[in-house]
C-alpha positions as CSV (number, residue, x, y, z in Angstrom):
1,X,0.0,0.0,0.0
2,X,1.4,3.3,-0.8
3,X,2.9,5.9,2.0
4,X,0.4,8.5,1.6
5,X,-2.8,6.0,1.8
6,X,-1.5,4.1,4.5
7,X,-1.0,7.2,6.6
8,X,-4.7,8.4,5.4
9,X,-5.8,5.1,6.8
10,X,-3.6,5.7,9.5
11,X,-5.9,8.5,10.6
12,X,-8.8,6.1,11.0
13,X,-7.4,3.7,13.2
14,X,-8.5,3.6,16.6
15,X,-6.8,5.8,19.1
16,X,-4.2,4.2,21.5
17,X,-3.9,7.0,23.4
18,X,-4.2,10.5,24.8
19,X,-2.1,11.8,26.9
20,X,-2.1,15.1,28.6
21,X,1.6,17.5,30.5
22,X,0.5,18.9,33.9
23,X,2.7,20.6,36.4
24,X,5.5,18.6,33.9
25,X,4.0,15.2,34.3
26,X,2.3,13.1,31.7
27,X,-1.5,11.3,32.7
28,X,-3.6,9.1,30.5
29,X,-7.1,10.5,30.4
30,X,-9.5,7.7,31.4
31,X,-11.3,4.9,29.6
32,X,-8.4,5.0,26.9
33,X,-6.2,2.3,26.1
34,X,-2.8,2.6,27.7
35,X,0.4,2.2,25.6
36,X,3.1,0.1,27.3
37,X,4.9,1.7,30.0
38,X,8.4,1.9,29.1
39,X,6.7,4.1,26.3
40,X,6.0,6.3,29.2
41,X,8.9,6.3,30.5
42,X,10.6,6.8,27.2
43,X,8.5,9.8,26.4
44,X,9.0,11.6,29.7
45,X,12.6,12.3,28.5
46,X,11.8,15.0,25.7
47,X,10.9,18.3,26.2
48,X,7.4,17.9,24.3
49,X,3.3,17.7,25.4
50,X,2.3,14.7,23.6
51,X,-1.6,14.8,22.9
52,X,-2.7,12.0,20.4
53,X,-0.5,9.1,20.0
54,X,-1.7,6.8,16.5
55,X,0.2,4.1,15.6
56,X,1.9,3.9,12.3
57,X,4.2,1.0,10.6
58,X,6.9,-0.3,13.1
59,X,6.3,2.8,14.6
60,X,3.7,5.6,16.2
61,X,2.8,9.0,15.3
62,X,3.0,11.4,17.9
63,X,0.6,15.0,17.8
64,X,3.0,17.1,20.0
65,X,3.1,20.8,20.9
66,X,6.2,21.0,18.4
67,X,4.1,19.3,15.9
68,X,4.0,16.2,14.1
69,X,6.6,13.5,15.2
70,X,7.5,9.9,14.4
71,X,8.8,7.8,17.9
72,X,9.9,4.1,17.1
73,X,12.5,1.7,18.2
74,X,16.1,1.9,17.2
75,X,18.4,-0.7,16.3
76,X,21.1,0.3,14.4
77,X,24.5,1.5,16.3
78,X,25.3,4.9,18.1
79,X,27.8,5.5,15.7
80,X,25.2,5.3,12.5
81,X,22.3,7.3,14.4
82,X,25.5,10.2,15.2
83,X,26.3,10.2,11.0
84,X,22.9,10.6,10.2
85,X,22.3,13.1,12.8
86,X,25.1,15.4,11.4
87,X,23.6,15.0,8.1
88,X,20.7,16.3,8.8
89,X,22.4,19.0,11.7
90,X,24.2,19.9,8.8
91,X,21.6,20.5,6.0
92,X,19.3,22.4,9.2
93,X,22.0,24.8,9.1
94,X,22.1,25.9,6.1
95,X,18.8,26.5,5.7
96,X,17.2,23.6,4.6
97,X,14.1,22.4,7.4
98,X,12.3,19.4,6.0
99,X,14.3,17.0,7.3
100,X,13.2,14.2,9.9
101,X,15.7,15.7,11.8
102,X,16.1,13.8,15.3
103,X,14.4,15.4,18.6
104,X,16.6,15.8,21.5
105,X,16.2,14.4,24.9
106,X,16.3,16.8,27.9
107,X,19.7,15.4,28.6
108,X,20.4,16.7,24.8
109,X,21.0,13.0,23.4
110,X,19.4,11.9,20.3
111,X,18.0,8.7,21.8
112,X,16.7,7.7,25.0
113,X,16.7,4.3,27.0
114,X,14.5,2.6,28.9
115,X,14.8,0.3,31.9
116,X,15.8,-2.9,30.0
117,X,18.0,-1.0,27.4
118,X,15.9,-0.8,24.6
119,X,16.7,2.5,22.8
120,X,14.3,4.8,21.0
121,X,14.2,8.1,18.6
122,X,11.9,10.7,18.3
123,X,12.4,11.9,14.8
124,X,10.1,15.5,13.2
125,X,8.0,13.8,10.3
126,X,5.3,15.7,7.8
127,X,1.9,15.6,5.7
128,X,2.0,15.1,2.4
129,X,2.4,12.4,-0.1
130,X,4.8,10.7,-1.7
131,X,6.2,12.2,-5.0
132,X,4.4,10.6,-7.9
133,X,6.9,8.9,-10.4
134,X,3.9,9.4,-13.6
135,X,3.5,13.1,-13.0
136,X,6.8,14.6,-14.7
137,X,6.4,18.4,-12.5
138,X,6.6,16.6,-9.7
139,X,9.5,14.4,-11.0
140,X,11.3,17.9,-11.9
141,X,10.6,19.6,-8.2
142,X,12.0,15.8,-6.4
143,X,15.1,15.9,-8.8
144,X,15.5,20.0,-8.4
145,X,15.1,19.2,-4.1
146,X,18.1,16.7,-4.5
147,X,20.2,19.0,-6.2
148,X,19.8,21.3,-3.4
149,X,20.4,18.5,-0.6
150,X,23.7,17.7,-2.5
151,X,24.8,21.6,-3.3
152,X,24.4,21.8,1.1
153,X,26.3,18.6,2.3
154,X,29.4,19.4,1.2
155,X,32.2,19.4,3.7
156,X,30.2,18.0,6.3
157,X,31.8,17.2,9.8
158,X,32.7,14.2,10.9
159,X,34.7,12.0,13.0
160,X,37.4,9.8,11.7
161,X,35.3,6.6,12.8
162,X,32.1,8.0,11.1
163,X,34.1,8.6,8.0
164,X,35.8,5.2,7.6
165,X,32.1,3.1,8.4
166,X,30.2,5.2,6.3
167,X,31.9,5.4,2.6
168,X,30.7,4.4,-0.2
169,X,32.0,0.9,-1.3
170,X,34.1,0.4,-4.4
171,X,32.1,0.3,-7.1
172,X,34.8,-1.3,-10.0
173,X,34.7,-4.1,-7.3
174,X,31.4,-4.3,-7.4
175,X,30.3,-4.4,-11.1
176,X,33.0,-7.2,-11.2
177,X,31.6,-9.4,-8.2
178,X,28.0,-9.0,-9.8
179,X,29.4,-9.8,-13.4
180,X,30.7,-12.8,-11.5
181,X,27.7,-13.9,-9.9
182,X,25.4,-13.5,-13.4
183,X,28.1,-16.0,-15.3
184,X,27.8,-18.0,-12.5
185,X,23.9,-18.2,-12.1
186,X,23.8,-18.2,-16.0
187,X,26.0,-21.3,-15.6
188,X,23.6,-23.1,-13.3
189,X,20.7,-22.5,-15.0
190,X,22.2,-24.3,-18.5
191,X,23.3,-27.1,-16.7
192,X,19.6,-27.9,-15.4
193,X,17.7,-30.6,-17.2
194,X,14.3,-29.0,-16.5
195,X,13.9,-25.5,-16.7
196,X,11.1,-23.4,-15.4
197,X,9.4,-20.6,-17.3
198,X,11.6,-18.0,-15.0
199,X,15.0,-20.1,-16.4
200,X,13.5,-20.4,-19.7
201,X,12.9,-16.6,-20.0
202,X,16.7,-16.0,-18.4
203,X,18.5,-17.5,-20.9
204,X,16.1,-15.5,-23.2
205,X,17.5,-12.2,-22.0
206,X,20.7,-13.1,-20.3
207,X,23.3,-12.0,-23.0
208,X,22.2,-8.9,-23.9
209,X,22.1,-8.1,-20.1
210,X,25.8,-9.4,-19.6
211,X,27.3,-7.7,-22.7
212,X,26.0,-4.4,-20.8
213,X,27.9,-5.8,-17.0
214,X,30.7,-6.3,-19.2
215,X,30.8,-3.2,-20.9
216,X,29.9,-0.7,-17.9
217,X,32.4,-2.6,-15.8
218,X,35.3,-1.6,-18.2
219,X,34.2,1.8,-18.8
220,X,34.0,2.3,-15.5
221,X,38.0,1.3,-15.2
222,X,38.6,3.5,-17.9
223,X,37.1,6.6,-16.4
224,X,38.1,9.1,-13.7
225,X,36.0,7.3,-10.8
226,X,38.9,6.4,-8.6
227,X,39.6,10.3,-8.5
228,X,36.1,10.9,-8.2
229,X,35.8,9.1,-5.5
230,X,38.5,10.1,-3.7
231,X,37.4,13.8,-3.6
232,X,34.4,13.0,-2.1
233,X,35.7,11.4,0.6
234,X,38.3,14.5,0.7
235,X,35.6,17.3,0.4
236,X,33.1,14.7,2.7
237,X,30.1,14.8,0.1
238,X,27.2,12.7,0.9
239,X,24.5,11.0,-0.6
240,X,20.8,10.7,1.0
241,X,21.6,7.0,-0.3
242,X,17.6,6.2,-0.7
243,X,16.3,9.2,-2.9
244,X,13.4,7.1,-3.8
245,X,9.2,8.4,-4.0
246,X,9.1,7.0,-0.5
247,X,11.3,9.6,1.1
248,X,10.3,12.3,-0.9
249,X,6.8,14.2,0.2
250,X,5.2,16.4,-1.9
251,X,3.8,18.7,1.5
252,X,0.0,20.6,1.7
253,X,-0.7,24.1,2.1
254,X,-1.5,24.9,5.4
255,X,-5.0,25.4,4.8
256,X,-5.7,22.0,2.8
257,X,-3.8,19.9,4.8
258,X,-5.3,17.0,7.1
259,X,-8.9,18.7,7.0
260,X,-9.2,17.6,3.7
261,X,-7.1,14.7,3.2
262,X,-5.4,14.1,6.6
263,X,-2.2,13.2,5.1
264,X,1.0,13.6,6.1
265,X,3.1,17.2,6.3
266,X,5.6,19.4,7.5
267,X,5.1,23.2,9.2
268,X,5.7,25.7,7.2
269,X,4.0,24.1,3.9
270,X,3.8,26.4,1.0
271,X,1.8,26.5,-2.5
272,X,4.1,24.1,-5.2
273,X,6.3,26.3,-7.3
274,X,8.0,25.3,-10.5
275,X,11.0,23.6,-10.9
276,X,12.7,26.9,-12.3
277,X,11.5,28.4,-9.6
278,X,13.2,26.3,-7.0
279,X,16.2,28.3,-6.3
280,X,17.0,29.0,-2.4
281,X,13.5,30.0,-2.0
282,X,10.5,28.3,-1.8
283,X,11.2,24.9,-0.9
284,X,9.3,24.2,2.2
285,X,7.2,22.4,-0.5
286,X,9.1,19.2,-0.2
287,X,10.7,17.2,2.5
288,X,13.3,14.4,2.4
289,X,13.0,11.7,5.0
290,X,15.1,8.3,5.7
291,X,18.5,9.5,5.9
292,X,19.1,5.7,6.6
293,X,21.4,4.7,4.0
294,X,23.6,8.1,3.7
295,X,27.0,8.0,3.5
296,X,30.1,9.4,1.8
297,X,30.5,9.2,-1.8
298,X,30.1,10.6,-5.3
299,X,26.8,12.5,-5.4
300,X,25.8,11.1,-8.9
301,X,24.5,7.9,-7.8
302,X,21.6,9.7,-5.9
303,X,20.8,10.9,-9.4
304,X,21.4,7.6,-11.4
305,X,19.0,5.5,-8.8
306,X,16.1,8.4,-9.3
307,X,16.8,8.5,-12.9
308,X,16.2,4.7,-12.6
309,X,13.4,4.4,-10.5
310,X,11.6,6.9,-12.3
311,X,12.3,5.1,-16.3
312,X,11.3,1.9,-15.3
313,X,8.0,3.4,-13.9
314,X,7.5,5.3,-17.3
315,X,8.5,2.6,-19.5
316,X,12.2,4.1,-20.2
317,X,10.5,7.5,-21.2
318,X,12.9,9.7,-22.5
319,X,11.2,13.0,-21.8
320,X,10.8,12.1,-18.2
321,X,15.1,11.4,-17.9
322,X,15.9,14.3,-20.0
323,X,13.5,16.7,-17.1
324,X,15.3,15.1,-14.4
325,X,18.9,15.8,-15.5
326,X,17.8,19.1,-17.2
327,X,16.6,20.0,-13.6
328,X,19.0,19.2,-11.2
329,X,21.8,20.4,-13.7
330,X,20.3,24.3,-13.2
331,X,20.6,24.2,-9.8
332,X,24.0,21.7,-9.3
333,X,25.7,21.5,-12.6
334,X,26.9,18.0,-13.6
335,X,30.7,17.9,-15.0
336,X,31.3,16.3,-17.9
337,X,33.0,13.2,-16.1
338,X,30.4,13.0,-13.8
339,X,27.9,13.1,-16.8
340,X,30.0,9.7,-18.1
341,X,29.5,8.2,-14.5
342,X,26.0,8.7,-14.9
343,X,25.9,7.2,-18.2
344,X,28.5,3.9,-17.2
345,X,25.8,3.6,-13.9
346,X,22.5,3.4,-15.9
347,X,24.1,1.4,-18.5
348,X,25.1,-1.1,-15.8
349,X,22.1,-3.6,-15.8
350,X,21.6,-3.6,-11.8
351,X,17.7,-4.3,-12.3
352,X,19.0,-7.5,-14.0
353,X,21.6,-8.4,-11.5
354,X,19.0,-7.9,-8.4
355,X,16.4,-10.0,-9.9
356,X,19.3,-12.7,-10.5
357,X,20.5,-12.6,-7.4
358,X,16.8,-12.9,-5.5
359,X,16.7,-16.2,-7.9
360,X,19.4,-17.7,-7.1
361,X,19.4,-17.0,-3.0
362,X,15.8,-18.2,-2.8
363,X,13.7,-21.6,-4.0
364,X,14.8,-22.5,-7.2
365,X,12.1,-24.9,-7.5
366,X,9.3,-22.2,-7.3
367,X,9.4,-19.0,-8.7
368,X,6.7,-16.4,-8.2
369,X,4.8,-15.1,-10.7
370,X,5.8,-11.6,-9.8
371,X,9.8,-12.5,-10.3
372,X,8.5,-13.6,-13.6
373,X,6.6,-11.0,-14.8
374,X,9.2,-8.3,-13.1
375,X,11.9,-10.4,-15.6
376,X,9.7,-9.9,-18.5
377,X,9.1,-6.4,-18.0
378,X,13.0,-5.9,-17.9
379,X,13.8,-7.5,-20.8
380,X,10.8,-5.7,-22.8
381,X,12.0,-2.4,-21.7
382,X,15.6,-3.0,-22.5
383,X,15.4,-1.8,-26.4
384,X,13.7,1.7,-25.3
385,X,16.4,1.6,-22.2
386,X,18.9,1.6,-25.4
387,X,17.6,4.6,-27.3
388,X,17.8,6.6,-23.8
389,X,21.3,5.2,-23.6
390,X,22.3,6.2,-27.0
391,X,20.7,9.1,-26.5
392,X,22.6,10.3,-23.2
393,X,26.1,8.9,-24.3
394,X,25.8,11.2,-27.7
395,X,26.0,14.7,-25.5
396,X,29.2,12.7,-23.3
């Protein structure tokens, strides 16, 4: 179910519970469902009146006196939740707000225990809904918004132990370990006697797919990504790492916000504005969420996996890639090597490669119908993927 209807749903569900700040202590009004208590305990370390508490996926909304707030779990280390944190410290600072930027305890920590260690986050969240992949202005405004997130987090601080855990892996190394694992899957599908449809379909498709690994792995080697890469981790850019529909809301106007639609946004919500328009004005229209899978690296690969998304929802579309690069180029221009990274990335048949690998980690003797229709949709695609390819290599 999509973002935005689950949290209209979300809406309807019944209330767990409402809690009320008096004299600085928190008290369930009566005949209402209590939440568990290390909740309680958990909540009474932020500085915020919590009034309606809904639960969500994994997690629960909060309605606070600072606004709209998501509270869940946290698992990951101290070390990850501190590089996100400073990600988004960092974009906050330099003027960019609509960011689910973590609350602080009273003791000013970003997370908060309770009594048998479990640790938890409050994190600001928003009304809105997701960007929509078929509507191309909306597709302009997401890939504009990312320009801006990368123009800001540049030189961002960090320690030397945040730094070496969160870089981007090799990515030579990693074309040539997939490449690997395609021969080798390839391999084991020949050698069966009785192949499915899936296997059948494979073999139908595979070449074409592995010329392409072969080819983006040794254009890679032959461009200027080792340098490339080694700036970024020198001028510390980063990458959201998920720039995806999901983590991109389109946010209400004030005045047509949850009244009409009770979906999900962020204060300060103003009327849409063009992609032109978005310079450093105007952009408390969108926020970016789920800093989750940030880390160091070359910038471009936020823009290859929208640009990818994005074609294989619109069947390879060539209008809808040109507006993406056209609009995040006039805001963050894109060098001409990092154009040919671009180019060596969506040439690279990752879609391909993940559909392999879900294959050949999971029962071999039963394969979904979706895995089969997903392959067949790739391997239609792949002539109109071409003509975009053609077309974007002829300006490199």
């Amino acid at each position: 179910m999509p973002a935005f209807l689950m949290f209209l749903n979300l809406f309807n569900h019944e209330l767990i519970r409402h809690i009320i700040l008096l004299e600085d202590r928190y008290y369930l009004l009566p005949g209402v469902e209590s939440v568990e208590d290390r909740y309680q305990e958990v909540l009474k370390c932020y500085p915020l009146k919590v009034y309606n508490i809904y639960r969500a996926r994994g997690a629960y909304l909060l309605e606070t006196d600072c606004g709209l707030k998501l509270f869940k779990c946290f698992e990951g280390s101290r070390n990850r939740a501190m590089f996100e944190h400073n990600v988004k410290e960092h974009l906050y600072k330099h003027g960019y707000n609509n960011t689910d930027l973590y609350v602080k305890t009273l003791d000013n920590d970003i997370m908060a225990e309770d009594q048998s260690g479990y640790r938890y986050i409050i994190k600001n969240w928003f009304l809105g809904e997701e960007c929509n992949l078929k509507e191309l202005s909306q597709i302009e405004k997401a890939s504009a918004n990312l320009a801006r997130l990368h123009v800001i987090l540049r030189n961002v601080e960090f320690s030397a132990e945040q730094t070496a855990y969160n870089t981007a892996d090799n990515l030579p190394e990693t074309f040539n370990k997939r490449n690997r694992e395609l021969k080798r899957v390839k391999s084991y599908i020949r050698d069966k006697r009785q192949k499915n449809e899936f296997e059948m379909i494979y073999l139908n498709f595979y070449e074409e797919f592995y010329e392409q690994g072969l080819e983006a792995a040794k254009k890679l080697q032959a461009s200027d990504y080792i340098q490339l890469a080694e700036d970024a981790v020198r001028r510390k850019t980063v990458c959201h790492g998920n720039y995806t529909y999901h983590n991109i809301l389109m946010l209400k106007n004030k005045n047509e916000g949850m009244p009409k639609a009770g979906l999900l946004y962020g204060a300060g919500g103003m009327p849409a504005v063009s992609a032109a328009d978005m310079s450093f004005g105007g952009w408390d229209a969108i926020a970016t969420t789920n800093f989750e899978k940030a880390h160091i690296g070359l910038q471009i690969t936020d823009l290859y996996h929208f640009i990818r998304k994005v074609m294989e929802k619109n069947d390879w579309d060539i209008l809808y890639g040109s507006g993406i690069i056209e609009a995040y180029d006039r805001i963050r221009p894109i060098s001409a090597r990092e154009l040919k990274i671009l180019y060596i990335l969506l040439l690279y048949p990752e879609k391909f490669w993940k559909i392999t690998n879900f294959y050949f980690n999971g029962k071999k003797a039963w394969v979904s119908s979706r895995s089969i229709q997903k392959l067949s949709s790739i391997g239609a695609q792949n002539p109109k993927r071409e003509i975009f390819l053609r077309r974007l290599e002829s300006v490199l």
